[in-house]
N, C-alpha and C positions, 0 to 999 in steps of 0.2 A: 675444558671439561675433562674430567676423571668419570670413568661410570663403570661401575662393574654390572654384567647382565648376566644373569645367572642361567644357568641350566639349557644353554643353547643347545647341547646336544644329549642325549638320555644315556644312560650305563651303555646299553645296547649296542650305541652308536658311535662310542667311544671307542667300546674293546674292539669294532670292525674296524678303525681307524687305526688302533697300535696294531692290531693282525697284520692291516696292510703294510704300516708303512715299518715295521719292526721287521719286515721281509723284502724288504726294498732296499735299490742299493741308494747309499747318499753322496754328495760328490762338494766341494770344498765351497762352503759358502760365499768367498772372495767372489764368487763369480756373477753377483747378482747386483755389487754394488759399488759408485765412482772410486776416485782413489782416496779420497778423504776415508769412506768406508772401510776400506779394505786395510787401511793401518790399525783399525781397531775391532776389526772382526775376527773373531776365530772360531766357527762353529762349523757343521754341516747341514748341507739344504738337498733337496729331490729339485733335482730338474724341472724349470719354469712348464714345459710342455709333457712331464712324467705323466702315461695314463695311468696312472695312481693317484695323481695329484690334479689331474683333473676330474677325474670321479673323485675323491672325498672331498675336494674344492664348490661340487654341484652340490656334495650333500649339504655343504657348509652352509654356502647361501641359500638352497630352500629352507634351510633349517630358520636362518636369518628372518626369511621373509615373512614368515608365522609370527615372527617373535616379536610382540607389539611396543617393548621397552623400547629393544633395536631400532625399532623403525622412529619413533618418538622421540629418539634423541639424536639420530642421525639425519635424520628423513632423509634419507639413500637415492642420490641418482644414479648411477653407475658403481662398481665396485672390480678392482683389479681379481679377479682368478688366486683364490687362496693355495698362498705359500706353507711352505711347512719347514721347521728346521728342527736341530737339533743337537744337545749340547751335552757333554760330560767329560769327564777326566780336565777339568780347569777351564773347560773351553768358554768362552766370554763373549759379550760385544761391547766395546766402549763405549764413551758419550759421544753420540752421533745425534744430528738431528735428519729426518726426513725428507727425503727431495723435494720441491711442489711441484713436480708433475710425476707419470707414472707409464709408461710403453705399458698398453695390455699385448702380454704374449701372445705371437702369432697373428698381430694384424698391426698397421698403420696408426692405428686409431691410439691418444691418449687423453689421462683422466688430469685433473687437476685431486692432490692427494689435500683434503680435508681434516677425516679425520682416519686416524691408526686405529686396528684391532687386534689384539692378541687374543687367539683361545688355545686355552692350554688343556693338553691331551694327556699332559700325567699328572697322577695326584701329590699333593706337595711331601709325603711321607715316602713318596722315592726318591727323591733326592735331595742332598743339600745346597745350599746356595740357589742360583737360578732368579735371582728375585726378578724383577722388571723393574727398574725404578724412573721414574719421570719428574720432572722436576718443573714447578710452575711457581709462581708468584707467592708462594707458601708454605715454599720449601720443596723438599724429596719425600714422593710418596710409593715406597716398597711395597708392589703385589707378587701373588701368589698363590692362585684360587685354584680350587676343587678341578679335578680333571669336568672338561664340559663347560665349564663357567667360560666367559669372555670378558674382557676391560678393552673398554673405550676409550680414546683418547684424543686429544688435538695432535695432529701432525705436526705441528710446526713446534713440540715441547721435545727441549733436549732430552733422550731418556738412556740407558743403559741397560743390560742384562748381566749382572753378578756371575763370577767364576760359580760353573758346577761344580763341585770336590767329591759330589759321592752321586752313583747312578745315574740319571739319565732324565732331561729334561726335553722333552717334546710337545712341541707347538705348530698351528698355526698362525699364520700373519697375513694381512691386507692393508688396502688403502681402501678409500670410498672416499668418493665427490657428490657434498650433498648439494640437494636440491635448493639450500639455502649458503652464500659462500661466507657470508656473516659469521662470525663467531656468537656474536654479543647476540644476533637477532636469534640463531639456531636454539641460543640457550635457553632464552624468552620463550620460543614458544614449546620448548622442552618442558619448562618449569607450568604453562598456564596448559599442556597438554595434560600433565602428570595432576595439577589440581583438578582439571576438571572431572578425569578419573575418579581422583579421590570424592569429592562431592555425589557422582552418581553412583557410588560404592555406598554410601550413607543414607541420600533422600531418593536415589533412582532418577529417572529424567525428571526437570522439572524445566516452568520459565525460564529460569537463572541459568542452569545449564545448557539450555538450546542457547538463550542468548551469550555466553560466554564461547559456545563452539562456533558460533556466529563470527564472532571478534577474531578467534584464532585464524580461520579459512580466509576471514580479510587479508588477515596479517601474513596470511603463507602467500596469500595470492598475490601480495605486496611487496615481497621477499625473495618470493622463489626466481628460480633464474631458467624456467623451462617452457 
């Protein structure tokens, strides 16, 4: 799965996030990941337990939990305390793939990592390069989206982040362990959540509808792992 989710966070809510974190100090991203990682990483990140990063990390996920795309194609059981980083003058991440599991900072407790999220906190006319590219079954697919927007993604897809060469690229990043550990099954009920939308977008409720969200709620209940 590739998904772009658009407009997770409003103008607003953006600019309060580059205030914060444009005033914050950052500290060498090697530090957040094994050593396969760390041969191809070169950016900067805020500290796993930064109270900066923990407040716009709360705003991240209430922001999240509203947002009913999000939740439709992740169906969200737990989610790692949103990271943030940041890249310019060349700075990169190789082709790395994702751990599958995830220490949540500050407690014992870990997640199984599903799927990846990037939302990106600068708009793509500040700077050059930066892309995020992931690569699945159908080639390389290069994003780039609007400050606010988010891309979704499968964990387990090799992905990369392109040399910055001009200004400054700022992000967050997470993990989430969905409620489904299925790929194939997540997608399905992705794709019969999103029609069913679509249908009571056009006729409103109807028979078809009740009975098709019927089908879906078996199928999560069948599925899910909680």
């Amino acid at each position: 799965m590739l998904l772009h989710v658009p407009k997770v966070l409003g103008v607003e809510q953006v600019a309060e996030c580059r205030r914060l974190l444009d005033a914050a100090e950052w500290s060498d991203g090697k530090a957040t990941v094994g050593e396969q990682g760390a041969l191809v990483k070169r950016n900067r990140q805020l500290p796993e337990l930064s109270p900066v990063a923990r407040q716009l990390g709360e705003m991240i996920l209430g922001a999240l939990a509203r947002h009913p795309l999000f939740f439709s194609a992740a169906l969200p059981l737990k989610s790692v305390p949103p990271l943030f980083n940041r890249y310019e003058g060349g700075e990169l991440y190789g082709t790395h793939i994702d751990g599958a599991v995830r220490a949540v900072p500050g407690s014992s407790h870990f997640i199984r990592t599903d799927l990846s999220s990037t939302l990106f906190l600068s708009d793509p006319s500040d700077y050059d390069g930066g892309e995020l590219v992931v690569q699945d079954t159908y080639g390389e697919h290069a994003v780039k989206l609007p400050a606010g927007d988010l891309v979704l993604y499968t964990s387990g897809s090799l992905h990369r982040v392109n040399p910055v060469t001009r200004g400054a690229r700022v992000c967050s990043f997470f993990w989430t362990q969905s409620m489904v550990a299925d790929e194939r099954y997540r997608e399905t009920l992705y794709r019969l959540d999103q029609t069913i939308q679509t249908l009571r977008g056009k006729t409103g409720e109807t028979e078809e509808t009740v009975a098709l969200a019927g089908h879906y709620h078996n199928l999560l209940r069948m599925w899910s792992e909680i």
